[in-house]
MARTOR-648627 format. One record per residue (C-alpha): residue in three letters; residue number from 1; x, y, z. Coordinates in Angstrom, 1 decimal, decimal comma. Example, Ala and Ser with C-alpha at 12.3 -4.5 7.8 and 13.67 -1.06 7.14 Angstrom:
<recs>
- ALA	1	12,3	-4,5	7,8
- SER	2	13,7	-1,1	7,1
</recs>
This chain:
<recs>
- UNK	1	25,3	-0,2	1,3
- UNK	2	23,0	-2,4	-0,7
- UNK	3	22,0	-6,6	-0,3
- UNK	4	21,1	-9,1	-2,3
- UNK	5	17,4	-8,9	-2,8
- UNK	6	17,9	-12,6	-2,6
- UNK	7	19,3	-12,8	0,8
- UNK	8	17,0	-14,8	3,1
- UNK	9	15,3	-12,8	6,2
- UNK	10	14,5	-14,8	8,7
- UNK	11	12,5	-12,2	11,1
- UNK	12	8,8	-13,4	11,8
- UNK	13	7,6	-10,5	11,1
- UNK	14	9,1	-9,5	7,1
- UNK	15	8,0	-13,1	6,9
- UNK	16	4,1	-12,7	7,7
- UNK	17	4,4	-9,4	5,9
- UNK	18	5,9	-11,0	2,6
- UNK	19	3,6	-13,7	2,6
- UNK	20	0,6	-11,1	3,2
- UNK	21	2,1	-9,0	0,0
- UNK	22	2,1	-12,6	-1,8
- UNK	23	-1,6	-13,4	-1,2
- UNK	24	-2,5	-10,2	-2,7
- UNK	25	0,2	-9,5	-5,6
- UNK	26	2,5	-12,9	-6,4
- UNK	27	5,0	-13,6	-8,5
- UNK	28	4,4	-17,5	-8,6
- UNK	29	1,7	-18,3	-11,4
- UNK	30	0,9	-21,4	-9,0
- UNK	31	-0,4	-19,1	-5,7
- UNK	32	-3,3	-18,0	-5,8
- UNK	33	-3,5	-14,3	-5,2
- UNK	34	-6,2	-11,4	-5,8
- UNK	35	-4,1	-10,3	-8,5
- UNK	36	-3,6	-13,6	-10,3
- UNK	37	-7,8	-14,0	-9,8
- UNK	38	-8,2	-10,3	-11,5
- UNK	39	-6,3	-11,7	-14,5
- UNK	40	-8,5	-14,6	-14,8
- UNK	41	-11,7	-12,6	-14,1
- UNK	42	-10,8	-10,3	-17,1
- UNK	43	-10,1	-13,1	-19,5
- UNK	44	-13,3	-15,1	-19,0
- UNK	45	-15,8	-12,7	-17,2
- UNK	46	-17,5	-11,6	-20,7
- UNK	47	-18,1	-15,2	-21,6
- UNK	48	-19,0	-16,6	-18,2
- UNK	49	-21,7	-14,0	-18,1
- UNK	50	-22,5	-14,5	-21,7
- UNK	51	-23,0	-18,5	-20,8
- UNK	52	-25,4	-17,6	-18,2
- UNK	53	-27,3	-15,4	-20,0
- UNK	54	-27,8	-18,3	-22,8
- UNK	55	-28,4	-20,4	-19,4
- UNK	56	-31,6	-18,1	-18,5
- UNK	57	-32,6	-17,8	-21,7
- UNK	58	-33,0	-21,8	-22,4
- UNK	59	-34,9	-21,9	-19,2
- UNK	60	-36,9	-19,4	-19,9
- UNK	61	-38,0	-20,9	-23,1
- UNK	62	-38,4	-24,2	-21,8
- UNK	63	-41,1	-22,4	-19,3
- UNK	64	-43,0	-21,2	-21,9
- UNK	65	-43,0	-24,1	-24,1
- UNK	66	-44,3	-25,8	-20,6
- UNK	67	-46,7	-23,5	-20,2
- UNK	68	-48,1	-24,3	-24,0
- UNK	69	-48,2	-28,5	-23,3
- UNK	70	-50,3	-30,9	-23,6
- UNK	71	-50,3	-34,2	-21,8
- UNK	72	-47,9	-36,2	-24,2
- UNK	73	-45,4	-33,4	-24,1
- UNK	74	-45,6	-32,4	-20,4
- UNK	75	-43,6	-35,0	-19,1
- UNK	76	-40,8	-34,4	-21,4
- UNK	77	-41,1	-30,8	-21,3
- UNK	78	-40,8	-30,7	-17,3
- UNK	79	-37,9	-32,8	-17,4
- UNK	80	-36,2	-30,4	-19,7
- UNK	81	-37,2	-27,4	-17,8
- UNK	82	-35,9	-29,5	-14,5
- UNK	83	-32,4	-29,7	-16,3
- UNK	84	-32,0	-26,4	-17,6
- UNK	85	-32,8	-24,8	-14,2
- UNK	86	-30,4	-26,8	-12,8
- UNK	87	-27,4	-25,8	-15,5
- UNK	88	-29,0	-22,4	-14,7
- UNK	89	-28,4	-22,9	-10,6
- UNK	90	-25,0	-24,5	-11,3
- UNK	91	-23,7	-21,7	-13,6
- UNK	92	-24,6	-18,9	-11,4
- UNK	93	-23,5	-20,9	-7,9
- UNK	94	-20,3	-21,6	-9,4
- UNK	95	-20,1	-17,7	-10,4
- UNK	96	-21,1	-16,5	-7,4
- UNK	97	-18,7	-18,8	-4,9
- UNK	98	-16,0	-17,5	-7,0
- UNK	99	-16,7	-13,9	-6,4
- UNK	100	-16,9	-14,7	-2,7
- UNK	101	-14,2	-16,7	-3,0
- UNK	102	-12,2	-13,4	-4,1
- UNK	103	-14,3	-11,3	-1,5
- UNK	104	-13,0	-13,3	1,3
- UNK	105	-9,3	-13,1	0,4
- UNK	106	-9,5	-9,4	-0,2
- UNK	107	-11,2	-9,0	3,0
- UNK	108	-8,9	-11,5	5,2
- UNK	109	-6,2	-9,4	3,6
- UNK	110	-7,5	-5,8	4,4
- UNK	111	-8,2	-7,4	7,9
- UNK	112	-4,6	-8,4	8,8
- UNK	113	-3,3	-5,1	7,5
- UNK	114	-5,5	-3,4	9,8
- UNK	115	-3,7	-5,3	12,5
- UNK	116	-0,3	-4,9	11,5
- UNK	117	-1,1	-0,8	11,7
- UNK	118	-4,1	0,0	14,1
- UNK	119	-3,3	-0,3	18,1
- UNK	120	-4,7	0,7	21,2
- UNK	121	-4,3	4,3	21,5
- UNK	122	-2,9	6,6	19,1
- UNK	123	0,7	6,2	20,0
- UNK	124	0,8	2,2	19,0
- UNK	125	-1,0	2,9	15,9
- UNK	126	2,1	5,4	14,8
- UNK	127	4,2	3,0	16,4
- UNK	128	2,9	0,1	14,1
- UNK	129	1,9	2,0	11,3
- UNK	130	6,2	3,4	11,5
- UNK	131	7,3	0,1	11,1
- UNK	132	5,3	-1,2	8,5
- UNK	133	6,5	1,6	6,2
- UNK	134	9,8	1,0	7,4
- UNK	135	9,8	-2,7	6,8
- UNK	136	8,6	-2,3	3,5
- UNK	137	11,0	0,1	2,6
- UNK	138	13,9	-1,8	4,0
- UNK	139	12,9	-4,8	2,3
- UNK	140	12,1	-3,5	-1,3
- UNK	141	15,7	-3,9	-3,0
- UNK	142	17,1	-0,4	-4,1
- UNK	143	18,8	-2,0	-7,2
- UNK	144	19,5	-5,5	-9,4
- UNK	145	17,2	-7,3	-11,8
- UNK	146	14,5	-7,8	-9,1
- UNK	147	14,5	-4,0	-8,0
- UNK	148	11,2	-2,9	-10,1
- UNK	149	9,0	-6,0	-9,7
- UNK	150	9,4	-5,8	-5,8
- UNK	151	8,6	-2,1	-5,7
- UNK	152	5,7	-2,4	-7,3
- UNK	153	4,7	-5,7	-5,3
- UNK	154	5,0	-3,6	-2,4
- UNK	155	4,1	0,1	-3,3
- UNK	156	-0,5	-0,9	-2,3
- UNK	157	0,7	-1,8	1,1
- UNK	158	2,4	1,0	1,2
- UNK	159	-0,3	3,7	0,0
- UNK	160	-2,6	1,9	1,7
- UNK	161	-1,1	2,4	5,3
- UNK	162	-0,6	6,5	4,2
- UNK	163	-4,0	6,3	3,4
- UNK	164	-5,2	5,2	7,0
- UNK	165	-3,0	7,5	8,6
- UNK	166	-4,2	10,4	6,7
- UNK	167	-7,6	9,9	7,4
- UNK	168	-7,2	9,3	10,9
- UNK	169	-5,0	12,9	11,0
- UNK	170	-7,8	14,6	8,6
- UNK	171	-10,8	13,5	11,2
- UNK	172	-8,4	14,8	13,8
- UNK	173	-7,9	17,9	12,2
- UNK	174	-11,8	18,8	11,0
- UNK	175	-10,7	18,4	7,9
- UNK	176	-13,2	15,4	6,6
- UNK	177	-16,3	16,7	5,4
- UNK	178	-17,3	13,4	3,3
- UNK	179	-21,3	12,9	5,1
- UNK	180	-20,7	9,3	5,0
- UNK	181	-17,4	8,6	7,1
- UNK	182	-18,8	11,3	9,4
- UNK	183	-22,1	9,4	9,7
- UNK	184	-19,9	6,1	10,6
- UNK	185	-17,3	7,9	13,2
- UNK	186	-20,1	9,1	15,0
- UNK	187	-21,8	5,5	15,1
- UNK	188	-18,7	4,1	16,1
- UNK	189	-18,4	6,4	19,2
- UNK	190	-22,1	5,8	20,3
- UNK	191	-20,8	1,9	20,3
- UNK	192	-18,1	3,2	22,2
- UNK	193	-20,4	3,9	25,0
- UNK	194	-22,4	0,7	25,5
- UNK	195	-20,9	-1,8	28,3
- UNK	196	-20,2	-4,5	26,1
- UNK	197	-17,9	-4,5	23,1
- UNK	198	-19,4	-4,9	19,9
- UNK	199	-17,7	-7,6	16,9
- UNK	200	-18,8	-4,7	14,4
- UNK	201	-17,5	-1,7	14,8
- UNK	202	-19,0	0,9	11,8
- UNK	203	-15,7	2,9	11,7
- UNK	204	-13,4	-0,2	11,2
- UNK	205	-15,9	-2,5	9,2
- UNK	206	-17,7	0,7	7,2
- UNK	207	-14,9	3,2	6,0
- UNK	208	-11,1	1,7	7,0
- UNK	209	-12,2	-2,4	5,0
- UNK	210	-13,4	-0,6	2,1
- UNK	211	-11,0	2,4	1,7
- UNK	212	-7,9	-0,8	1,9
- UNK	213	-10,2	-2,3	-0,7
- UNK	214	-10,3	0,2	-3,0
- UNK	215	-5,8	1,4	-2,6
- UNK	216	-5,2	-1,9	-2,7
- UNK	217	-7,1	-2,7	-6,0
- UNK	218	-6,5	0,7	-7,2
- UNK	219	-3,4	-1,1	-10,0
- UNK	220	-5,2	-4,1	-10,3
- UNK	221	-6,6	-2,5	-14,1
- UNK	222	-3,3	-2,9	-15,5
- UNK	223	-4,4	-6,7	-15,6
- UNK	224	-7,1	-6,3	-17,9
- UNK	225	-5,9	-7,4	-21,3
- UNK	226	-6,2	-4,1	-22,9
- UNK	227	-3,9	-2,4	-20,3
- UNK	228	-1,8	-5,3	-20,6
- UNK	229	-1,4	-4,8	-24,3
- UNK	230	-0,3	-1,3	-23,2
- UNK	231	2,7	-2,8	-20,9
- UNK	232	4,0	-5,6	-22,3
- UNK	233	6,9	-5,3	-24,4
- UNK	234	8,5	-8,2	-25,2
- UNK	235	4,6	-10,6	-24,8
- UNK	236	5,5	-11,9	-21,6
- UNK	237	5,5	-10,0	-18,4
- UNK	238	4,0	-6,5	-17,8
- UNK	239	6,9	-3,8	-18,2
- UNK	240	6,3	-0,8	-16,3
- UNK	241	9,4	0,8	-17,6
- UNK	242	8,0	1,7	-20,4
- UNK	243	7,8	5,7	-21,4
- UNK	244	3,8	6,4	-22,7
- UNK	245	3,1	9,7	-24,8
- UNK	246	0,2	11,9	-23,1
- UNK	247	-2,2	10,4	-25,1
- UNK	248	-0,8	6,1	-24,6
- UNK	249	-0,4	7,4	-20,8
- UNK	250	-4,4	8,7	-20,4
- UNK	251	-5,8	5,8	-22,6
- UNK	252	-4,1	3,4	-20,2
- UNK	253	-5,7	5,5	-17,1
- UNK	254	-8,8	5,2	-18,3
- UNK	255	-8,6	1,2	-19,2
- UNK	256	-6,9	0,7	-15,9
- UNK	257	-9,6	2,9	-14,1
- UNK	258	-12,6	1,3	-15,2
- UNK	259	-11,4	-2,6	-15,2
- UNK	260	-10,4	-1,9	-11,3
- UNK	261	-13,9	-0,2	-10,2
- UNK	262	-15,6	-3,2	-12,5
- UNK	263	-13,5	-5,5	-10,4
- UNK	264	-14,1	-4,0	-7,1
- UNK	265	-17,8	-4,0	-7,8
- UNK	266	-18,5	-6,9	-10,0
- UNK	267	-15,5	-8,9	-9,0
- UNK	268	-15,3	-9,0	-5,7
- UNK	269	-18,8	-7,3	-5,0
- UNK	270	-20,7	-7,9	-1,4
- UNK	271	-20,8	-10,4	0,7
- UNK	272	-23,3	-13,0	1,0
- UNK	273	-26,3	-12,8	3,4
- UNK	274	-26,2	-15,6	6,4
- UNK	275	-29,8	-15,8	8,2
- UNK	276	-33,4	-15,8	7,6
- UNK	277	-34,7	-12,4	8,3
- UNK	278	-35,2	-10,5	6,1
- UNK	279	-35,1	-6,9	7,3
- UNK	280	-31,6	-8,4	8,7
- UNK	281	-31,4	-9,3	5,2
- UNK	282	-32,2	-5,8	3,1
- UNK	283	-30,6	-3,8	5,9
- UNK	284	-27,3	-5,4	5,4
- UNK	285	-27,4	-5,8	1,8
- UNK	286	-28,0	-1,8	2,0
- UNK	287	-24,9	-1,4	4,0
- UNK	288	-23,3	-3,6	1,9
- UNK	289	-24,2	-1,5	-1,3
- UNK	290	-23,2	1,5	1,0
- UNK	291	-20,0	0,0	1,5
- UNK	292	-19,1	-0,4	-2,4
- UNK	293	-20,3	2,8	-3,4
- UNK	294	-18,1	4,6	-1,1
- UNK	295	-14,9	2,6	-1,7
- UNK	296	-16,0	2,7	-5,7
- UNK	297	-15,8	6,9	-5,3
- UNK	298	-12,6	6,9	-3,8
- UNK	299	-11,3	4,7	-6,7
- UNK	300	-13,2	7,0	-9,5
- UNK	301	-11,9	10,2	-7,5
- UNK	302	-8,7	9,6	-7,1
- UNK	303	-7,1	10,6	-10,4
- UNK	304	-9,1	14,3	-9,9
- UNK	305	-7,8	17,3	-7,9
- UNK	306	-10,0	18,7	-5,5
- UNK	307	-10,9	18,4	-1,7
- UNK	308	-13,1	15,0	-1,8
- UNK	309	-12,1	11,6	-0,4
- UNK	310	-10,8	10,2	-3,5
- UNK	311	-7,2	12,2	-1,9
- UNK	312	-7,5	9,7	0,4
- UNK	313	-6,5	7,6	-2,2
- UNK	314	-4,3	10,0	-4,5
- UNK	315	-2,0	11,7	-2,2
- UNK	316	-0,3	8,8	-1,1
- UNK	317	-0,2	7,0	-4,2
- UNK	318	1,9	10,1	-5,2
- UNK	319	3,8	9,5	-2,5
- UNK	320	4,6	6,2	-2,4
- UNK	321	5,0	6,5	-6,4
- UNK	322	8,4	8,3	-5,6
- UNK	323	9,2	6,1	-2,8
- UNK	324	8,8	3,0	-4,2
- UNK	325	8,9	4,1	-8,2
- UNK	326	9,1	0,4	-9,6
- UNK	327	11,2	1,8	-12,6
- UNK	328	14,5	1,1	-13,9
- UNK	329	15,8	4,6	-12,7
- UNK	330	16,1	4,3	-9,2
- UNK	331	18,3	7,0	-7,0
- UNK	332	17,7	6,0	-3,9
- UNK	333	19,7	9,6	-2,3
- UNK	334	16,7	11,3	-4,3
- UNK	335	13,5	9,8	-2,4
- UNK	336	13,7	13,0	0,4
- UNK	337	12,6	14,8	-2,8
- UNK	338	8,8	13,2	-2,5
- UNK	339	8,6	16,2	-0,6
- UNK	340	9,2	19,1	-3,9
- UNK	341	7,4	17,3	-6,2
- UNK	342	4,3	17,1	-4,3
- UNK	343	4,7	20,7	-3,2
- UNK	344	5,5	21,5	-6,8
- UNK	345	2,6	19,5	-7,7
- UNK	346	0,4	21,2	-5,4
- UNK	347	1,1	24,7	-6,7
- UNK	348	0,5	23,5	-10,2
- UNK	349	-2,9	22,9	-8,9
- UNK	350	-2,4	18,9	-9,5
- UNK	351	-3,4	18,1	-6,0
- UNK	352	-5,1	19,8	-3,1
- UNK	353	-2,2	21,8	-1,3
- UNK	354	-3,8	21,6	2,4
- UNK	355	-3,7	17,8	1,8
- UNK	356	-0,1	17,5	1,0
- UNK	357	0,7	19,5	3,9
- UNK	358	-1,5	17,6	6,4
- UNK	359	0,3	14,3	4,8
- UNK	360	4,1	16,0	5,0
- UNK	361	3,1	16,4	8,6
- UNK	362	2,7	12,9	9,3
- UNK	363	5,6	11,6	6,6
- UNK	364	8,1	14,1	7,1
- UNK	365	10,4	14,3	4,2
- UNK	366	12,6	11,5	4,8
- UNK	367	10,3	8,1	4,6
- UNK	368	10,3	5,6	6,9
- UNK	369	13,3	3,1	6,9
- UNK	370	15,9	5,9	4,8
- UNK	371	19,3	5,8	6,4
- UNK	372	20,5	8,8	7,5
- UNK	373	24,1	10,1	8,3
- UNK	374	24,3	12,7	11,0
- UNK	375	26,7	13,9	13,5
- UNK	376	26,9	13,1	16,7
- UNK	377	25,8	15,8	19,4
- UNK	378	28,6	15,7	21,5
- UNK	379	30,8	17,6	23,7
- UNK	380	34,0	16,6	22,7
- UNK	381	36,5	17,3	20,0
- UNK	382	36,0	13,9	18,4
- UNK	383	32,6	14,7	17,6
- UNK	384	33,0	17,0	14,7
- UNK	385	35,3	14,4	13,1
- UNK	386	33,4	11,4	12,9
- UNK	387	29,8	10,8	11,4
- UNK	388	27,2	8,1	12,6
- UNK	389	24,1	6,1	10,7
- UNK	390	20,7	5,8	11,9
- UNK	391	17,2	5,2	10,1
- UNK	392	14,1	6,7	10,1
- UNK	393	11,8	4,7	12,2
- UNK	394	9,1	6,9	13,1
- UNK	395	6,2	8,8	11,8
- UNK	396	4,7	12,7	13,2
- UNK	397	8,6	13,8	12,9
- UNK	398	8,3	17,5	14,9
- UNK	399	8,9	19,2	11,6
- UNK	400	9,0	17,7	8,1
- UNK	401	13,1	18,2	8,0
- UNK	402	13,7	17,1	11,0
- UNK	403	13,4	12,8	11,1
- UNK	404	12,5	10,7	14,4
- UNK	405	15,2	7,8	13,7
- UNK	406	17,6	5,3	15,6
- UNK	407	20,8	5,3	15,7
- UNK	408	22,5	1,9	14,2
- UNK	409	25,9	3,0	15,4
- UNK	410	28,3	4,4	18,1
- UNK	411	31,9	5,3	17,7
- UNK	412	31,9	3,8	13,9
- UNK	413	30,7	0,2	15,2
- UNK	414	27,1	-1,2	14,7
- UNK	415	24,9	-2,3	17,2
- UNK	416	21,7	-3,9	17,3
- UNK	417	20,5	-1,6	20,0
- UNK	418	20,9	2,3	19,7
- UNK	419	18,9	5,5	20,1
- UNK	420	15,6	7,0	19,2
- UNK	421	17,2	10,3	17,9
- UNK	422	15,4	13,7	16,3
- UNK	423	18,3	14,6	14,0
- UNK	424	18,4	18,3	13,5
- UNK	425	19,1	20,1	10,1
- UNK	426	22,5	20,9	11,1
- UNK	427	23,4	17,6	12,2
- UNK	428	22,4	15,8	9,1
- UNK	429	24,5	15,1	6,5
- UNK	430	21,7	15,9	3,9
- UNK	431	21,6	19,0	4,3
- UNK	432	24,5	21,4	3,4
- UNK	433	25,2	22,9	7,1
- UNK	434	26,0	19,4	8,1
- UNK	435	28,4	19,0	5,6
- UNK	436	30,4	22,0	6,0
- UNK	437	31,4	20,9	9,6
- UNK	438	32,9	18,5	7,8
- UNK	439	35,0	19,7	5,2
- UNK	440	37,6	20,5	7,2
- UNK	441	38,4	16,9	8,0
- UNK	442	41,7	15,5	6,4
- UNK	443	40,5	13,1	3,7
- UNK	444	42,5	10,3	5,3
- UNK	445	40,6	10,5	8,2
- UNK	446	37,7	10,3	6,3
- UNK	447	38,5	7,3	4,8
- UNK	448	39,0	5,9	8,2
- UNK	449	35,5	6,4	8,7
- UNK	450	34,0	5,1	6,1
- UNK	451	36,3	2,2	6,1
- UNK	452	35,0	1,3	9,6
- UNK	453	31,4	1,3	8,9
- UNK	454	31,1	-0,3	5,5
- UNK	455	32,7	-3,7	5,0
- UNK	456	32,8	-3,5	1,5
- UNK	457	34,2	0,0	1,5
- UNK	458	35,0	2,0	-2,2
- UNK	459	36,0	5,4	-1,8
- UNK	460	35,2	6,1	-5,6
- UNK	461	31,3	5,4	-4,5
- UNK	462	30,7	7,8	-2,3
- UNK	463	31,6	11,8	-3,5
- UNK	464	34,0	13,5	-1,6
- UNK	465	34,0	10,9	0,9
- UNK	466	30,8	12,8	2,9
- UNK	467	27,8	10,4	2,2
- UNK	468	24,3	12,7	2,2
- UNK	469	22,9	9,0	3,0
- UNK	470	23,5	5,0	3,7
- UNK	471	21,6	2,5	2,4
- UNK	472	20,4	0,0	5,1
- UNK	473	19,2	-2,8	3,1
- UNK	474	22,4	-5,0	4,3
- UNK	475	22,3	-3,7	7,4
- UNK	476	18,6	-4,6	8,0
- UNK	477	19,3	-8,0	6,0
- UNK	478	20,5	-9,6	9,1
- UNK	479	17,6	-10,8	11,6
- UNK	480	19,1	-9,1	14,6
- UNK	481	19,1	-5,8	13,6
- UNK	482	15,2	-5,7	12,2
- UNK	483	13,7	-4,4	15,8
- UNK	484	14,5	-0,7	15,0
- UNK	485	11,2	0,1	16,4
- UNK	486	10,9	-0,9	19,9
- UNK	487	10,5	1,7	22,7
- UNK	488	13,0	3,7	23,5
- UNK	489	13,3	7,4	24,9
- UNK	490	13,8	9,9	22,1
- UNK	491	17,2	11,8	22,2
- UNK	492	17,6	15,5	20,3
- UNK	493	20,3	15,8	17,9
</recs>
């Protein structure tokens, strides 16, 4: 089944999430999002530093030809050294207020994400961190005119909520070996022990703000109007469809690279000092600088195979590259492949092969929100002639081919409350086992079934009548089905 991307959803929470993708990536030239203040930051940044640079230079000249006055000219000359300071002061103010201006946005943004994924105890943070994949997944249209633009509007949320589970699962696992996230995981436990709770916490504030910082700005080069040049093919809008050569593909890399660690650090850069003390002063600016250079590695490391944190960043931008492609070619049956070409990808020495397994043990090989089509695990004789939907809602499946999902259905009819399911190999109809319980089945009764649970049912659609998968997207389209990721006691399937 597929939707309208246009169709309205009314749930509270796609609506804070789509307004939360707007604010960093819109599609409205009047809203003003980090994305849209990139473009205008690479179009004017040369000459607004230029202009200051003239700025200091007229003051400075002005204090020299002070320094050489004599009485008739003094008065004059200070006056003119008064105004040039001032256009001095006013030119850099205005520079800096925009670059905190952008600093706060990014920050309120990498904020409320963390609170859309992170809960109290391990459990709520998969819990959260499930359906925020899911949602995104269920909202990003499969096909239509609107399919690639959405993709990619949602794809850094995406990578970036991968990201903060696979760090968590690497720290769990030993596996981090980066001096400074180690150095801020053990300040944040000895916080953990004082009796009152702290605002900062150097886990949160130190490693999780900038890693967001740096997935989510991680595309933001392919605003620079060199990459742009790149993209666009018809001078309008950028069009990732297009197929580079090696050589077009590496030169855009590069541009892409290099204007998003310019904008990270130059950009948005640090915050601004609020006090008067100033070891307060130089030991936050150091953290501050701390803070950059970390999430400025991750960016620069990413592209690179080997063990370091930039596959915090790379590794799930593979993956949610295949999930959410942003391309014209789109098979939505195909996204359980993520799974090959990362393994293939590995053994090709592309990326680090204990990373994508420690990330295929949290992902699983179906993502979050796919519809699946399994078989009921019944004791009747009905149950190997019928097939039910469910859809992934759950991350840490107990092995990657085996998907934690509920179940959208009973007896061919949907329902807004069903099952939290582990659907075994041989019960799902992606896999070949599955389907050969099947074949046996009169093909009029299989029309029957599929007749029942699709209203806009076209035999010719679906091969040999024995869907591998169901596309939710209408299904989740209606307000009243959305809560797919509520509590419920897991059944085996």
């Amino acid at each position: 089944m597929t939707t309208d991307p246009k169709t309205p959803v009314a749930n509270s929470y796609s609506k804070n999430l789509s307004k939360l993708i707007s604010s960093l990536l819109s599609g409205s030239r009047f809203q003003l999002s980090v994305y849209g203040m990139a473009a205008r930051f690479f179009s004017r940044d040369e000459q607004d530093t230029a202009h200051i640079a003239l700025l200091h230079q007229a003051f400075e000249q002005s204090q020299a030809q002070l320094a050489q006055a004599n009485r008739k000219t003094e008065a004059a000359l200070i006056a003119d050294a008064q105004k040039k300071r001032q256009q001095l002061f006013d030119a850099e103010y205005q520079y800096e207020q925009l670059q905190q201006q952008r600093y706060s946005q990014l920050y309120l943004i990498c904020q409320q994400l963390l609170e859309l994924t992170e809960g109290q105890h391990r459990q709520e943070t998969i819990l959260r961190s499930s359906r925020l994949l899911g949602t995104l997944q269920l909202l990003a249209p499969s096909e239509g005119d609107l399919m690639a633009a959405m993709q990619q509007k949602y794809k850094p949320f995406y990578k970036a909520v991968l990201s903060l589970r696979l760090l968590d699962h690497l720290l769990e696992q030993n596996l981090i070996t980066n001096s400074y996230i180690l150095k801020k995981v053990a300040q944040r436990q000895e916080m953990l022990m004082l009796p009152d709770q702290q605002a900062y916490c150097p886990f949160r504030d130190d490693v999780q703000i900038p890693l967001l910082m740096a997935v989510l700005l991680q595309d933001v080069g392919h605003y620079h109007p060199d990459a742009m040049r790149l993209l666009q093919a018809d001078g309008s809008q950028p069009n990732y469809r297009l197929q580079f050569n090696s050589a077009e593909r590496q030169t855009f890399l590069d541009i892409s690279l290099q204007a998003s660690v310019r904008f990270l650090l130059k950009g948005i850069g640090m915050p601004a000092y609020r006090g008067n003390s100033r070891s307060e002063r130089a030991e936050f600016q150091q953290n501050e600088q701390e803070k950059m250079a970390f999430a400025a590695t991750v960016l620069r490391t990413a592209g690179a195979p080997g063990s370091g944190v930039g596959n915090l960043l790379r590794i799930p931008q593979v993956y949610a590259s295949a999930v959410l492609p942003g391309r014209a070619r789109f098979v939505y049956e195909a996204l359980p492949k993520v799974a090959l070409i990362l393994k293939n990808g590995a053994r090709a020495g592309q990326y680090d092969e204990r990373m994508v397994d420690q990330l295929l043990t949290i992902t699983g090989i179906f993502p979050q929100g796919y519809g699946i089509v399994y078989l009921p695990k019944e004791k009747t004789a009905a149950s190997t002639e019928r097939y039910e939907f469910a859809i992934v809602n759950s991350l840490y499946p107990p092995s990657p081919e085996t998907p934690l999902c509920r179940s959208v259905t009973r007896n061919l009819r949907y329902r807004t409350s069903g099952q939290n399911l582990a659907v075994s190999v041989e019960h799902n109809l992606y896999f070949k086992p599955a389907r050969q319980k099947l074949a046996v089945i009169p093909e009029a009764r299989l029309q029957e079934i599929l007749s029942k649970l699709s209203s806009n049912f076209e035999p010719a659609q679906l091969r040999h009548f024995l869907p591998r998968c169901w596309h939710p997207d209408e299904f989740f389209a209606d307000p009243k089905q959305q809560n797919l990721w509520n509590r419920n006691e897991l059944q085996q399937n």
